[in-house]
C-alpha positions in Angstrom: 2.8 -56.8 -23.4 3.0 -52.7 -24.4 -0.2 -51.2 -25.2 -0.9 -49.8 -29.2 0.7 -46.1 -29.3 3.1 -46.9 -26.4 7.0 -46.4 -27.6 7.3 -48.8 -25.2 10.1 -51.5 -26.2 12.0 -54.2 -24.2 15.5 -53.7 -24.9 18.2 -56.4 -27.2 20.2 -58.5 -24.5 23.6 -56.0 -24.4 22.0 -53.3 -26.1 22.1 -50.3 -24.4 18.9 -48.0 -24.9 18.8 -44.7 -22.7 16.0 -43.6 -20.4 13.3 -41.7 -21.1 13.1 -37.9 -19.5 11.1 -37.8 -16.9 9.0 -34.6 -17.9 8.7 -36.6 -21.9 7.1 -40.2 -20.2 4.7 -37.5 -17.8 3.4 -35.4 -21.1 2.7 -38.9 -22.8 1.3 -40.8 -20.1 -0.8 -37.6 -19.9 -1.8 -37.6 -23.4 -2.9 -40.8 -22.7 -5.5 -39.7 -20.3 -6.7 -36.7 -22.4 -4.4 -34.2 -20.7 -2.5 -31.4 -22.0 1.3 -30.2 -22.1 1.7 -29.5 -18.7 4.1 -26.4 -19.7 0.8 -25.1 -21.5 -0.9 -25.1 -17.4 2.2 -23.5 -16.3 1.9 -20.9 -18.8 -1.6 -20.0 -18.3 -1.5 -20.2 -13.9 1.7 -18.4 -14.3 0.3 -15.3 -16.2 -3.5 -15.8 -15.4 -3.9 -11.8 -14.5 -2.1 -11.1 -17.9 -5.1 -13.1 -19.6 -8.2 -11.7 -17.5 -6.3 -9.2 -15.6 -6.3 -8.3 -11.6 -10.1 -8.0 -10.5 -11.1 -11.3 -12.3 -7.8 -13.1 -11.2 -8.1 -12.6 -7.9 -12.0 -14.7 -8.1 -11.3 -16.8 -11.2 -8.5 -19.7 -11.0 -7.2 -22.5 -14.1 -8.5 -25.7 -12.6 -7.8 -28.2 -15.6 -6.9 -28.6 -19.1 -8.5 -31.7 -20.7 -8.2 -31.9 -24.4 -8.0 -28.2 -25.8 -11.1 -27.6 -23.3 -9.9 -24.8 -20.4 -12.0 -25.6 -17.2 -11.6 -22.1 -15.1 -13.1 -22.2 -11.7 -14.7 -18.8 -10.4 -15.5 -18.2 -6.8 -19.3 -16.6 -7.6 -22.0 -16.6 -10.4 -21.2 -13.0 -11.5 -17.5 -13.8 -11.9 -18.9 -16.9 -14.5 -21.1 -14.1 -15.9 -18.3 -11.7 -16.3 -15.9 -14.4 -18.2 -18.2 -15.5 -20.4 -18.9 -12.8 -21.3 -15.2 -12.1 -21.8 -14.6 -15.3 -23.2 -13.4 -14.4 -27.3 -11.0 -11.9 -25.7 -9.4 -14.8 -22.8 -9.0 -16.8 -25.4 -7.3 -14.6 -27.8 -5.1 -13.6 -24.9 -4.4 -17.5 -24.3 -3.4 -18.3 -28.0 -1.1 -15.5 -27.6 0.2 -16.8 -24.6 0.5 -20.8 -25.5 0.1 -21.3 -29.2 -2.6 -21.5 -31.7 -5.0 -24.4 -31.0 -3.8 -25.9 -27.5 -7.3 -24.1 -26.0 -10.5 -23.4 -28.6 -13.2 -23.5 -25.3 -13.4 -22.0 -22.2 -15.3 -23.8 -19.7 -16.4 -21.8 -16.4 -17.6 -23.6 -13.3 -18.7 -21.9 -9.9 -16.9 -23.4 -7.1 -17.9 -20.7 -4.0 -14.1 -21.9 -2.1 -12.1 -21.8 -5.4 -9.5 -23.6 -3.9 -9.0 -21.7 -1.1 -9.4 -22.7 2.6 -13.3 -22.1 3.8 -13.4 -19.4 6.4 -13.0 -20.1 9.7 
């Protein structure tokens, strides 16, 4: 049984229907779950310094797209300050980079390892 807004369909005994890509069945299964286009988070981690430039890039990282919502994690309070601040400009800068309406909010978090390895 396929679930409502699944394209899901079983196949006519001989007929031959052809797979689905890959990268198509991930961006709906993602949809699904409230995620975006995954080219739109390669976009963005790709040319991050382009959208807040060096300083901030090297303390701020993309760490999820959920709906049009951008979660950025920054490694220190002052680096959340600083992109709030900032935040009409990064997103300008991010419409330019994936399209009108694929990001309207900016969320910024403080995660003090960022994803990078704690100190030894």
């Amino acid at each position: 049984m396929s679930r409502p807004g699944r394209r899901w369909r079983r196949g006519v005994p001989g007929e031959d229907v052809p797979p689905t890509p890959v990268g198509e069945a991930l961006a709906e299964i993602g949809a699904e779950l409230g995620l975006s286009d995954p080219s739109a988070i390669r976009a963005l981690t790709t040319r991050w310094s382009e959208v807040v430039g060096d300083a901030i890039a090297q303390h701020a990282r993309v760490h999820s797209l959920r709906g049009t919502v951008l979660t950025v994690a920054v490694d220190a309070g002052a680096w959340a300050t600083q992109l709030r601040y900032l935040e009409h400009d990064v997103l300008q800068r991010i419409t330019a980079i994936v399209g009108d309406g694929v990001v309207t909010e900016m969320r910024v978090v403080v995660d003090a390892h960022n994803g990078r390895d704690a100190p030894q």
